[in-house]
N, C-alpha and C positions, 0 to 999 in steps of 0.2 A: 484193405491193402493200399499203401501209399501209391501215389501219382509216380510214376519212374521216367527220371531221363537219362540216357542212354548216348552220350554222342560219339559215339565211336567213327571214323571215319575210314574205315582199313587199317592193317596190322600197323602202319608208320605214322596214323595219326590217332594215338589212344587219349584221351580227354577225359576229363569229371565224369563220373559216375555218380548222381545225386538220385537221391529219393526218400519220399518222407520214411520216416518210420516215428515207433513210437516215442523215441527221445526227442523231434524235433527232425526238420533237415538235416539230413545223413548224407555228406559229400566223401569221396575218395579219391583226392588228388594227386595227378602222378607225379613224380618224384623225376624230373629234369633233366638229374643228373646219373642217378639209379635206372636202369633199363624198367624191373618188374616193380618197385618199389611204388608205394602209395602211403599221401598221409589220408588217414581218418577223421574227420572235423565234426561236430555235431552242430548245426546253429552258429556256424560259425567257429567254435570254440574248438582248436585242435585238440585231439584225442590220443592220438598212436600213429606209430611209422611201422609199417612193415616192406619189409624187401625179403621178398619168395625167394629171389634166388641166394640171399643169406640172410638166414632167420636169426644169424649172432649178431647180426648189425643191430645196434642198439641208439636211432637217432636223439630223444627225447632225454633231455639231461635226469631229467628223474627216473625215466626208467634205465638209463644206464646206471644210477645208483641200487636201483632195486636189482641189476643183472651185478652188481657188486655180491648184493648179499646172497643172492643165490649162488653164485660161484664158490661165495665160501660157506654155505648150507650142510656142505660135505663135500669128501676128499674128490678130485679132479673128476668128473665123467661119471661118477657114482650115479643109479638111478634116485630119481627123488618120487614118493610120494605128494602132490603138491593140489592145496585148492587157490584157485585162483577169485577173489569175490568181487566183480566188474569184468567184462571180455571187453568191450574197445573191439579191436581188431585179432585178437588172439595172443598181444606182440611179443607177451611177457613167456606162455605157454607154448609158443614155436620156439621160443629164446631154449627154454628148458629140455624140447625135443630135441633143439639140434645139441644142444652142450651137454648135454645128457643122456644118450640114447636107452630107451626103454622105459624112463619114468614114465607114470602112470598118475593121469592129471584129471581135475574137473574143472569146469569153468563154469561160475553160476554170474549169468549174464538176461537181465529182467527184461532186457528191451528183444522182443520178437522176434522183430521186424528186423532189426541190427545184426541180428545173430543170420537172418537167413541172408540179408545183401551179403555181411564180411562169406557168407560159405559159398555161396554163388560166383563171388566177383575175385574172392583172396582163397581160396580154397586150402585147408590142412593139407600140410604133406603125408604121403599115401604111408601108412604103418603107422602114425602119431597118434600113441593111445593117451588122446582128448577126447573126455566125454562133456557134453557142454550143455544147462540147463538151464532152461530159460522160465527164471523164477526172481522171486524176491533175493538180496544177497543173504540174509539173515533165516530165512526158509529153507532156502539152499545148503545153509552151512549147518542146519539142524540135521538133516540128512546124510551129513557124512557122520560113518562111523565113529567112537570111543577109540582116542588115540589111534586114529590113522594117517591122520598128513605132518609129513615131516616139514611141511612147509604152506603157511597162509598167507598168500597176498592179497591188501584192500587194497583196493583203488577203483574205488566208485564213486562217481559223481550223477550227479540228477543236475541239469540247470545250470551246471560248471559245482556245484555243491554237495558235499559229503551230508546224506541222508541224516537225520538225526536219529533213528536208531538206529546207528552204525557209528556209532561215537561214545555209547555207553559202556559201564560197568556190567553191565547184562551182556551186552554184546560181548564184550570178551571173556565173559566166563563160558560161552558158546566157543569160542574161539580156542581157550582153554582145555576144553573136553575134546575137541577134535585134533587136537595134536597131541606128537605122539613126546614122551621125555626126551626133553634135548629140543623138540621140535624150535622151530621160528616163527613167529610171525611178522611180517614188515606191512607198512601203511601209508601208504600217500596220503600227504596231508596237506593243506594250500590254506594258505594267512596271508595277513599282511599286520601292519603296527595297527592297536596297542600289542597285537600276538596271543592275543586271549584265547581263541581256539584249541590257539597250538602247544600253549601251557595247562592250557586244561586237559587235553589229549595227552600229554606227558604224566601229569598227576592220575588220572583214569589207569593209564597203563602201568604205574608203578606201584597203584594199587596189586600189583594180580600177575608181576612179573617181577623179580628179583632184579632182572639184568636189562638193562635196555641201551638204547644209542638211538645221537640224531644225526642224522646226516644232511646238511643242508649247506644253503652258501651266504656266503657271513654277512650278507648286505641283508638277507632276509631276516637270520637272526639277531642283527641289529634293530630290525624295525623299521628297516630304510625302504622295503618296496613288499609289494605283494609275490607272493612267488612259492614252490614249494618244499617240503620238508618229507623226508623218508623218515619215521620211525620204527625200532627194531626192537624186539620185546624176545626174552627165552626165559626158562625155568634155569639154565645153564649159563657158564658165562660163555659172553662173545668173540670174536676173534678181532678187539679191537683195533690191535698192532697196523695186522693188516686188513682193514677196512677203508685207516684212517690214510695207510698209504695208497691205495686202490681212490678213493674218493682227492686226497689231493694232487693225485696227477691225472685225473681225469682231464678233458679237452675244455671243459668247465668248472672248476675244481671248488670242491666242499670241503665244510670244518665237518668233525665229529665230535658230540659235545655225550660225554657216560658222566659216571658215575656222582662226584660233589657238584663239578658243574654242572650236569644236568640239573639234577635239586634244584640248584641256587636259581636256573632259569628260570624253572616254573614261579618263582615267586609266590609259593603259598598257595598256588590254586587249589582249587578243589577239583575229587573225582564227580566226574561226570554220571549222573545215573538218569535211566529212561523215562522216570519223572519230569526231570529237569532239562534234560536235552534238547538242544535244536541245531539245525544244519549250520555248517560250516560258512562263513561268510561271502557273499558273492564276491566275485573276483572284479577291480574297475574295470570299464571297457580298456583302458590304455594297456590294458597284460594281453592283450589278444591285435593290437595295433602295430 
């Protein structure tokens, strides 16, 4: 069990809540402006924003693109079946409780340690059927049923870095089986130029998905900085129209790049398979500065 610091000083003076766990230093910093709200940081490296008292606030520009795709997953308030593969703080799977009421959620989250500060310190709202498993992401997702979740999120990092098998053609034919026809899957994904990654992650998933989108912001699909990239993969097509307008009038605002353009990004890469695979590139110090 990690070392814990605790400096809480009475109700009007709440501070950092740090403590090792297994990913590294584990802080939860509170949020200034927000009463209940806390960001998550691992080693420094932000992780997630959550605010108890609204779980639709969506601070982190990437996960407000991922609450893009889940809003349009299915019709307004509809429940969703949903795995989530990386917990953070919950932020995405509180998102889907409150804009959802009664989906029925996992969250396969490897770090222990992680999993017991966010339930100790950020506690699930009381009825939120989140069940949450503290396993590999890839072990986890063997375990949910043959076409059960109408919806899979990645977003896992180790070290600031997307695991290298969690990046393969194996992996997503896992991915594949556990959703249901129609189902989604979206994917945080972090690059920077020459973009190799994230062209290779494009070609990986166009192997094994008909329909895809990116969503990201055009200085990164340029290749001008480090930063990152939602991909969106279905057996169905998507609901590009409005994705592309949900993403550019965001407070941050994203291109989305389907169908020829997509292709033409990837420039010929190749699909990625578990042979060949390795983790996603560290991120410079200056992205966390």
């Amino acid at each position: 069990m990690g070392k814990s610091r605790n400096a809480r000083r009475g109700r009007a003076a709440v501070e950092t809540v740090a403590e090792n766990v297994d990913g590294g230093l584990a802080e939860l910093v509170p949020d200034r402006e927000r009463t209940r709200a806390w960001t998550l940081l691992i080693d420094g490296a932000p992780q997630s924003h959550v605010d108890l008292d609204d779980p639709a606030h969506l601070s982190f520009e990437y996960q407000r693109r991922l609450g893009h795709v889940i809003d349009l997953a299915a019709p307004e308030g509809r429940p969703l079946q949903a795995v989530h593969l990386g917990g953070g703080a919950f932020t995405l799977a509180r998102y889907v409780a409150a804009t959802r009421p009664r989906s029925t959620q996992q969250v396969v989250e490897k770090d222990a340690g992680l999993v017991q500060l966010v339930r100790r310190e950020l506690p699930l709202a009381p009825g939120a059927r989140i069940r949450v498993r503290s396993t590999d992401a890839r072990a986890g997702l063997a375990k949910v049923p043959d076409g059960w979740a109408q919806l899979v999120i990645a977003d896992v990092f180790s070290g600031a870095r997307t695991p290298a098998h969690l990046t393969s053609t194996e992996f997503l034919d896992e991915v594949r089986r556990a959703l249901a026809p129609g189902g989604i899957f979206a994917a945080n994904l972090a690059d920077g130029p020459p973009l190799a990654h994230l062209r290779g992650q494009i070609a990986t998933a166009a192997g094994r998905f008909p329909e895809l989108a990116l969503v990201a912001d055009p200085a990164v699909l340029r290749g001008r900085r480090f930063g990152n990239a939602v991909l969106v993969a279905c057996d169905h097509p998507l609901p590009i129209a409005e994705l592309t307008r949900r993403a550019a009038s965001d407070p941050q605002p994203a291109r989305v790049e389907h169908g020829r353009a997509l292709t033409d990004f990837t420039g010929g890469a190749a699909p990625v398979t578990d042979a060949a695979a390795v983790a996603s590139p560290a991120p410079p110090p200056s992205v966390f500065q």
